[in-house]
C-alpha positions as CSV (number, residue, x, y, z in Angstrom):
1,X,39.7,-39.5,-35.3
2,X,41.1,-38.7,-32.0
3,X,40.7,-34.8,-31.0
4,X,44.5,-34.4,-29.7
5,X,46.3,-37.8,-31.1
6,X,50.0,-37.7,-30.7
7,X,49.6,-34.6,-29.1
8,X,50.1,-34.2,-25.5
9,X,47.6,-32.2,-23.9
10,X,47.8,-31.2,-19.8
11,X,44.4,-31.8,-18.7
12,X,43.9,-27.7,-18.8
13,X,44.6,-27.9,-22.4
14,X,42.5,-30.6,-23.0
15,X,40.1,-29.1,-21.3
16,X,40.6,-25.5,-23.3
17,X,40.9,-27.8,-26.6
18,X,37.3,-29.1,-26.0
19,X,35.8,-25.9,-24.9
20,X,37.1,-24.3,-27.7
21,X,35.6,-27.0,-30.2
22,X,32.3,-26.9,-28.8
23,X,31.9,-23.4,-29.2
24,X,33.3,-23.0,-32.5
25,X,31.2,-26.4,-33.5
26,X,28.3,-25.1,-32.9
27,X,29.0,-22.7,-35.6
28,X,30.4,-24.7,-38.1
29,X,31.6,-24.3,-41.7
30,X,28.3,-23.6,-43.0
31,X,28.2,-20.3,-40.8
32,X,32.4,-19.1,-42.1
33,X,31.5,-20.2,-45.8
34,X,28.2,-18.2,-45.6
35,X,29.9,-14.8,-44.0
36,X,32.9,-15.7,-46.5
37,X,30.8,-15.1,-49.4
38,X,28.6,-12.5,-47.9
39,X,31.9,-10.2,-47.4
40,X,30.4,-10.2,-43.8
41,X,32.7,-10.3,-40.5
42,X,31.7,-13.6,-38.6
43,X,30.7,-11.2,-36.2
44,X,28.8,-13.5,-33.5
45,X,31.7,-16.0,-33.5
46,X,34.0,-13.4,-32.7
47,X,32.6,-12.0,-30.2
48,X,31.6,-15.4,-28.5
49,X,35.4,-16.2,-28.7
50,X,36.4,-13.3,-26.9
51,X,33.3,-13.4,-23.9
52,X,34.7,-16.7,-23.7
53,X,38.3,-15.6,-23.2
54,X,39.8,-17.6,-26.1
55,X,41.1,-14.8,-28.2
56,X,43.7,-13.4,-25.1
57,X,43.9,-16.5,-23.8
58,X,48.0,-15.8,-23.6
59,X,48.1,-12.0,-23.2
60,X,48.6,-10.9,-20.1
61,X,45.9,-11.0,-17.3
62,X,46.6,-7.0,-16.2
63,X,45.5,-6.2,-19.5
64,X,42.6,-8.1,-19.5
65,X,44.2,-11.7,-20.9
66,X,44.3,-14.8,-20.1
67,X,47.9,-15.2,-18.6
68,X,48.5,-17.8,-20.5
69,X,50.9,-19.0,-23.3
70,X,51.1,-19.3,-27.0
71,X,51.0,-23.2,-26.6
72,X,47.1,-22.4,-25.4
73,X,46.5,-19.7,-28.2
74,X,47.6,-22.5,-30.8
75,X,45.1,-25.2,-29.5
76,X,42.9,-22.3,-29.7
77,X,43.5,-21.7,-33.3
78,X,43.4,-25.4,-34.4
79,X,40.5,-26.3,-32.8
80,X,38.3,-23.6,-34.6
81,X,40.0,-24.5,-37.7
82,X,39.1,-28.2,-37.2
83,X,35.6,-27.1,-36.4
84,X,35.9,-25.5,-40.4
85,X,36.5,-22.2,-39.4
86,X,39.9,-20.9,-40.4
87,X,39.9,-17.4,-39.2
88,X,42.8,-15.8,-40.3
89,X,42.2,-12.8,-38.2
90,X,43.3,-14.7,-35.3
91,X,46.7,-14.7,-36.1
92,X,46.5,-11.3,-37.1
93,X,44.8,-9.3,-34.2
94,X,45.1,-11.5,-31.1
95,X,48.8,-13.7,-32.2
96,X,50.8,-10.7,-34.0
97,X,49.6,-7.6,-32.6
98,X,48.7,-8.5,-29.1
99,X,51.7,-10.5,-28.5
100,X,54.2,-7.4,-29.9
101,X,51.9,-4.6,-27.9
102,X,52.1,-7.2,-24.9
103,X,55.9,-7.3,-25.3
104,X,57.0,-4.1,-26.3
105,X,54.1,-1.6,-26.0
106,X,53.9,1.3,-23.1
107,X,51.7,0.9,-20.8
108,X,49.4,3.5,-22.4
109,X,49.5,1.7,-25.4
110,X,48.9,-1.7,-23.5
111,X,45.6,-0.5,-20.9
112,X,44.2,1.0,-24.2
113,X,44.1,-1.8,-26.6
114,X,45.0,-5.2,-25.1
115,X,41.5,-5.4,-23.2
116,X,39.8,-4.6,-26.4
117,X,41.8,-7.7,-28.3
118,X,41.3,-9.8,-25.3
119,X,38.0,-9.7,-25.4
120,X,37.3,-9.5,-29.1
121,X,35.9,-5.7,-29.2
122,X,38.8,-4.4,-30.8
123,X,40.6,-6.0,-33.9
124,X,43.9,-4.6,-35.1
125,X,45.5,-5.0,-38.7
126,X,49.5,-6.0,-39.6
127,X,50.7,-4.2,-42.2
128,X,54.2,-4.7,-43.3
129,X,54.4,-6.6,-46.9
130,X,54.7,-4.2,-49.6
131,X,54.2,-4.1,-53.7
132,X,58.1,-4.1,-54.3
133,X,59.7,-5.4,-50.8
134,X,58.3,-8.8,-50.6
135,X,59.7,-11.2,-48.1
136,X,63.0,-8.4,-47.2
137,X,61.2,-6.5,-44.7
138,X,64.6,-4.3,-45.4
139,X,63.7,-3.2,-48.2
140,X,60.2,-1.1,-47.1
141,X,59.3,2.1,-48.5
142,X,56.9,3.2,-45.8
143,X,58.8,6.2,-44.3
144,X,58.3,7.6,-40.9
145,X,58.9,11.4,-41.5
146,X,59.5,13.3,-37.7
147,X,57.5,16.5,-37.6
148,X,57.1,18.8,-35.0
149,X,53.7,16.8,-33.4
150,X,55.6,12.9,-34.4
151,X,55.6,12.0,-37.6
152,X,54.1,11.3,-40.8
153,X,53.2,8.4,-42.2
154,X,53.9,8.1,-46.2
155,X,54.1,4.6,-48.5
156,X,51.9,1.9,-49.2
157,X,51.1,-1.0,-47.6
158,X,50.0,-4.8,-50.0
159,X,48.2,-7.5,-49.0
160,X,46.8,-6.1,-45.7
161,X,43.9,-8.5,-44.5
162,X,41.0,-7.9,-42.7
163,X,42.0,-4.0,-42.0
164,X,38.3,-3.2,-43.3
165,X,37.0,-4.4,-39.9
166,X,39.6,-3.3,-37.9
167,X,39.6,0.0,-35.4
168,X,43.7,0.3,-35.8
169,X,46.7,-1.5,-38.0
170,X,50.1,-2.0,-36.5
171,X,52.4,-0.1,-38.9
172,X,55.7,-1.4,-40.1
173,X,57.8,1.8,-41.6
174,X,61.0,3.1,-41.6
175,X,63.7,6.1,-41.0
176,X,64.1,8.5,-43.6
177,X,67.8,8.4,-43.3
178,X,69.6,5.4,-43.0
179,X,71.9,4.3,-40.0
180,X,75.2,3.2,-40.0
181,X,74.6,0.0,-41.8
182,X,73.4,1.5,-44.3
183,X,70.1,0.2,-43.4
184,X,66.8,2.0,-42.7
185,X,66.3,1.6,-38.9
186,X,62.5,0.3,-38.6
187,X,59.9,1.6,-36.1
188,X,56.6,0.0,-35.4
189,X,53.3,2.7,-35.0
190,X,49.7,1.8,-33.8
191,X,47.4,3.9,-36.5
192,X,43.7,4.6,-36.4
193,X,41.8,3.1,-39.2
194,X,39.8,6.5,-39.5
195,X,43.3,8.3,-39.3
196,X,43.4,11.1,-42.0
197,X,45.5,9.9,-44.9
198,X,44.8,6.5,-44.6
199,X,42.6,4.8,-47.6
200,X,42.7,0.9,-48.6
201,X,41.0,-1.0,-51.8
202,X,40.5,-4.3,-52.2
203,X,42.4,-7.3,-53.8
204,X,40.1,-9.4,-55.4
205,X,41.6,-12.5,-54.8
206,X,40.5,-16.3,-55.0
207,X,40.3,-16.9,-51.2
208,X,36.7,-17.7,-50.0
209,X,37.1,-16.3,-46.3
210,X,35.4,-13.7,-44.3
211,X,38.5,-11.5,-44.0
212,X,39.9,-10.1,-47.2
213,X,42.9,-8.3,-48.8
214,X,43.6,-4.8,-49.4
215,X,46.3,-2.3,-50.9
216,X,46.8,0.3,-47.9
217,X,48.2,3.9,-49.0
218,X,49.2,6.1,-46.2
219,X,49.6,9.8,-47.4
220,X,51.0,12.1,-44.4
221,X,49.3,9.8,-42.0
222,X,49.7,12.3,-38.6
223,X,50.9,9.9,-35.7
224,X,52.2,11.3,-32.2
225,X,54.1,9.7,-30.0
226,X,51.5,7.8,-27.9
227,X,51.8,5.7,-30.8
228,X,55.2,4.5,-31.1
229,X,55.9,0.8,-30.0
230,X,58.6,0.4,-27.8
231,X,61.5,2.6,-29.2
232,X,62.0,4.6,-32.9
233,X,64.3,2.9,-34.9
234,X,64.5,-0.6,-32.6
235,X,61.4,-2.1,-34.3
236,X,62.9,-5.0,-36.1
237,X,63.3,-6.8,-32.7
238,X,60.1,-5.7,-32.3
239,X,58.3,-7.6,-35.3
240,X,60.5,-10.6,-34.1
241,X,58.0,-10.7,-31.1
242,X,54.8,-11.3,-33.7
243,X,56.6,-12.9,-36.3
244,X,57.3,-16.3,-34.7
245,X,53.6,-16.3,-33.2
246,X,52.5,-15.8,-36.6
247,X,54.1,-19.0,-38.1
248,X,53.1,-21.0,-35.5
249,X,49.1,-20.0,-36.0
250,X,49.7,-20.0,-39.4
251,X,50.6,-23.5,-39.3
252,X,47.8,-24.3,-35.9
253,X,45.2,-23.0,-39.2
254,X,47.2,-25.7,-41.8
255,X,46.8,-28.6,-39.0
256,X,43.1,-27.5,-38.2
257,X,42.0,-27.3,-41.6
258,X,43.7,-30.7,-42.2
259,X,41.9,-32.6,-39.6
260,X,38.8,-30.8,-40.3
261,X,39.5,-32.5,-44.1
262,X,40.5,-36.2,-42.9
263,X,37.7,-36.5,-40.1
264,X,35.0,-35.6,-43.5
265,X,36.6,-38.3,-45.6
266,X,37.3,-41.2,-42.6
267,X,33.5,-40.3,-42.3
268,X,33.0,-40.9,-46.1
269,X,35.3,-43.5,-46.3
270,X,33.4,-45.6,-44.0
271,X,29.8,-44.9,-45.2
272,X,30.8,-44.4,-48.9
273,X,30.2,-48.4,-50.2
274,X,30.5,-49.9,-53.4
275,X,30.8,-53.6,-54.3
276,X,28.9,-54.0,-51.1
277,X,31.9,-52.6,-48.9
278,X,32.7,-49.2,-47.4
279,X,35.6,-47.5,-49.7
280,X,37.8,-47.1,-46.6
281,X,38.2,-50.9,-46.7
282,X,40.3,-50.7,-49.9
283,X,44.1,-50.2,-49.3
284,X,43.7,-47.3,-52.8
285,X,41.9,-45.5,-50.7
286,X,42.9,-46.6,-46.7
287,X,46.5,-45.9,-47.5
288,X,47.0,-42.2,-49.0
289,X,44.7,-41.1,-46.1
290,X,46.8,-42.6,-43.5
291,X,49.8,-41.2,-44.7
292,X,48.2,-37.6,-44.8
293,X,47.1,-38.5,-41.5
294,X,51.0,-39.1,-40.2
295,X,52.3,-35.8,-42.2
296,X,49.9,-34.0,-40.1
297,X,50.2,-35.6,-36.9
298,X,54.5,-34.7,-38.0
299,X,53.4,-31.1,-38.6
300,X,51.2,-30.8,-35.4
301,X,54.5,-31.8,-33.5
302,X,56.8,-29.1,-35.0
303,X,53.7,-26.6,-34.6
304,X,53.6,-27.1,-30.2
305,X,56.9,-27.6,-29.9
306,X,57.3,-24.0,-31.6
307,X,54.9,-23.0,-28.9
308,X,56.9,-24.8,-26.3
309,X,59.9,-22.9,-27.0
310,X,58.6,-19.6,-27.8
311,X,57.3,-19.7,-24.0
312,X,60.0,-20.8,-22.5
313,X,61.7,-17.9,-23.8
314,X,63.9,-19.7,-26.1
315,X,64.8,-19.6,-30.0
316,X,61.8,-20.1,-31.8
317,X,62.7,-19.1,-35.6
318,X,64.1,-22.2,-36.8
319,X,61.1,-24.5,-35.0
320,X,58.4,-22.1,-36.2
321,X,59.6,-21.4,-39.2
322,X,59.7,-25.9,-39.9
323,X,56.4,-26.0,-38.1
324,X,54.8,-23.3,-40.8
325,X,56.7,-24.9,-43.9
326,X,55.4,-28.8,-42.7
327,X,51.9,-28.1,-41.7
328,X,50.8,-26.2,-45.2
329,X,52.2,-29.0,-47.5
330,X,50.5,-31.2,-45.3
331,X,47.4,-29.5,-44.8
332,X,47.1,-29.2,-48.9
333,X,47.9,-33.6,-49.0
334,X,45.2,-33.8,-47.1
335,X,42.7,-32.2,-48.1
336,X,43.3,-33.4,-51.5
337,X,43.2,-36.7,-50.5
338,X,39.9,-35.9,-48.7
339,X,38.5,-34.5,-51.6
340,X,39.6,-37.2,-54.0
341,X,37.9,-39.9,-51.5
342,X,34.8,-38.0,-52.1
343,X,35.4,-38.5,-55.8
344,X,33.3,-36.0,-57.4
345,X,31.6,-34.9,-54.8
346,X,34.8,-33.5,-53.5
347,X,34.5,-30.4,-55.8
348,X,30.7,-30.1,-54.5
349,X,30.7,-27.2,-52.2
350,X,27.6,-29.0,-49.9
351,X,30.6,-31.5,-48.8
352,X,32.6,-28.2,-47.7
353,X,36.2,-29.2,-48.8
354,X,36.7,-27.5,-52.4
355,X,35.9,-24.2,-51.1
356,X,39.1,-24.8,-48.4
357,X,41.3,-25.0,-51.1
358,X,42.3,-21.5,-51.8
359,X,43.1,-21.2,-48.1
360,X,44.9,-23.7,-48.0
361,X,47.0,-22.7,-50.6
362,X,47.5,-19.3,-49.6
363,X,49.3,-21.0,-46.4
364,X,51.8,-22.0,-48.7
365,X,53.0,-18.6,-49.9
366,X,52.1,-16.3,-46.6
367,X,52.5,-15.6,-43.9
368,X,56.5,-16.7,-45.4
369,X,56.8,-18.3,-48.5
370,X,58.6,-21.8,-48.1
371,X,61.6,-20.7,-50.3
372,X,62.2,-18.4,-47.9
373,X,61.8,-21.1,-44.9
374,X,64.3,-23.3,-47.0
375,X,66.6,-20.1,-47.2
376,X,66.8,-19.6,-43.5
377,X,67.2,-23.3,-42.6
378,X,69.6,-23.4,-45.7
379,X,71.6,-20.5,-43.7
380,X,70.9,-20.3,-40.2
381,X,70.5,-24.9,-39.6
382,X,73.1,-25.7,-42.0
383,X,75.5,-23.0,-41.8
384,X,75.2,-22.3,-46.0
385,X,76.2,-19.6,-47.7
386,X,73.6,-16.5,-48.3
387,X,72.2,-16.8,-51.3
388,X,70.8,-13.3,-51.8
């Protein structure tokens, strides 16, 4: 399989895309599955990625980034997740809370934890979803109380990856009283991991990856001002600057997972024979991987062009949003399809497909659920009524 296909690269980017691969190759699946089930941080790759200058690749180059885009953060994401290496914490530390600290932080906030990011010796946490909020980042619990040193930190926090190997979280909370609207205003703090009042426990969940999921209570967390992004009670605009990054490296890790799944069974397909001919030669099993192969190729379209217009300034949402929604459901055809060319061998983890799946899956329902996709394109596309 081609390594960039219907995609366009510049020959930078094509150059990144294959610097990226062999460094993350020579890693491999073996290496994530074997940290994954450890419960071990894939520490060496991370910090190779950030020597290298891949994780900042687009934050900016005063705070020790790249100075590039989120078109070259996605190719960085795929291609590690082609390599089988899906690390979520990518789209968590460098694509959500770099790119909203690189936006909207002060310049305190900015010299003191962008380098870190950058450079892969500092990883920060999101924590927004809660147990009863869901997907209406309105409805949040997690108060903000003003005391006379800042405020205080109360509520709990669901689903928080990988803030067990993280030095700070970015906070999503909001006003105790509620502004004009009726509505909390939101406000967006940087918290120390070792703050006092902060304690997590794990989700045991069915995802074989090295980061993992944890309830996050927050009891009178003590925050000053230093750690306030941008300004109190403006932080919805604020998450707007991580949210689209995170769709489109959501979707980067559906596509690189996909081609990681199609490359293993064009591979089988062609030494796999029977009746004295390779499997790939029937149309059974030729056709349902060719047409995975076009919904990805599709998805990986939606995902740059995202990219495209999130760094030329422009309306990402819808584009990010269709990018995130196309590239899971394709990512899960195809590595089904892989699997089944494998036949039973598909479900043997030595082939490194099955144990994908959960991943996979999860891309489905987080970082946004496709009913809610289908509710914003249903609304904000098509002009429908609300229908909550």
């Amino acid at each position: 399989m081609s390594p960039t296909s219907v995609v366009a690269d510049t020959e930078e980017r094509a150059a990144l895309r294959a610097a990226v691969g062999k460094l993350v190759g020579r890693y491999g699946h073996d290496y994530f599955m074997a940290k994954a089930k450890a419960h071990e941080e894939p520490t060496e790759l991370w910090k190779d990625l950030g020597q290298a200058g891949f994780l900042g690749v687009h934050l900016s180059e005063a705070y020790g980034g790249g100075g590039g885009t989120m078109s070259d953060l996605a190719v960085v994401v795929e291609e590690a997740s082609t390599q089988g290496c899906p690390l979520l914490m990518m789209v968590i530390s460098p694509a959500i809370c770099g790119s909203i600290i690189d936006a909207h932080g002060s310049h305190e906030l900015k010299q003191r934890l962008l380098p870190g990011i950058a450079d892969g010796t500092l990883k920060m946490a999101f924590a927004i979803t809660e147990p009863d909020a869901g997907s209406n980042s309105h409805a949040i619990t997690t108060t903000a109380h003003p005391d006379a040193h800042g405020w205080r930190i109360s509520g709990t926090k669901y689903w928080t990856s990988g803030i067990d190997e993280a030095d700070a979280v970015l906070v999503v909370t909001r006003s105790p009283q509620p502004g004009p609207s009726g509505r909390h205003p939101l406000s967006l703090f940087v918290v120390p991991t070792d703050a006092p009042g902060l304690s997590y426990t794990r989700i045991d969940a069915a995802l074989q990856q090295p980061e993992h999921q944890f309830t996050v209570f927050f009891d009178a967390v003590p925050v000053g001002p230093e750690a306030l992004i941008g300004e109190e009670g403006k932080g919805l605009r604020q998450v707007f600057a991580g949210l689209n990054p995170e769709r489109i490296t959501a979707a980067c890790i559906s596509n690189g997972i996909a081609r990681y799944a199609l490359a293993k069974a064009a591979r089988y397909a062609q030494e796999r024979s029977v009746w004295n001919s390779p499997i790939g030669a029937h149309q059974g099993v030729a056709h349902p991987l060719a047409e995975s192969y076009i919904g990805v190729q599709l998805a990986r379209l939606m995902a740059y062009r995202a990219a495209e217009l999130f760094d030329a300034g422009a309306d990402a949402a819808e584009a990010a949003n269709m990018a995130k929604f196309a590239a899971a459901d394709a990512s899960l055809r195809a590595l089904d399809q892989a699997m089944q060319t494998h036949g039973g061998n598909g479900m043997a983890l030595e082939y490194g497909l099955a144990d994908l799946w959960f991943v996979a899956r999860m891309l489905k329902t987080a970082p946004v659920s496709r009913e809610m996709v289908l509710n914003f394109v249903a609304q904000n596309s098509l002009g429908l009524p609300r229908s909550y």
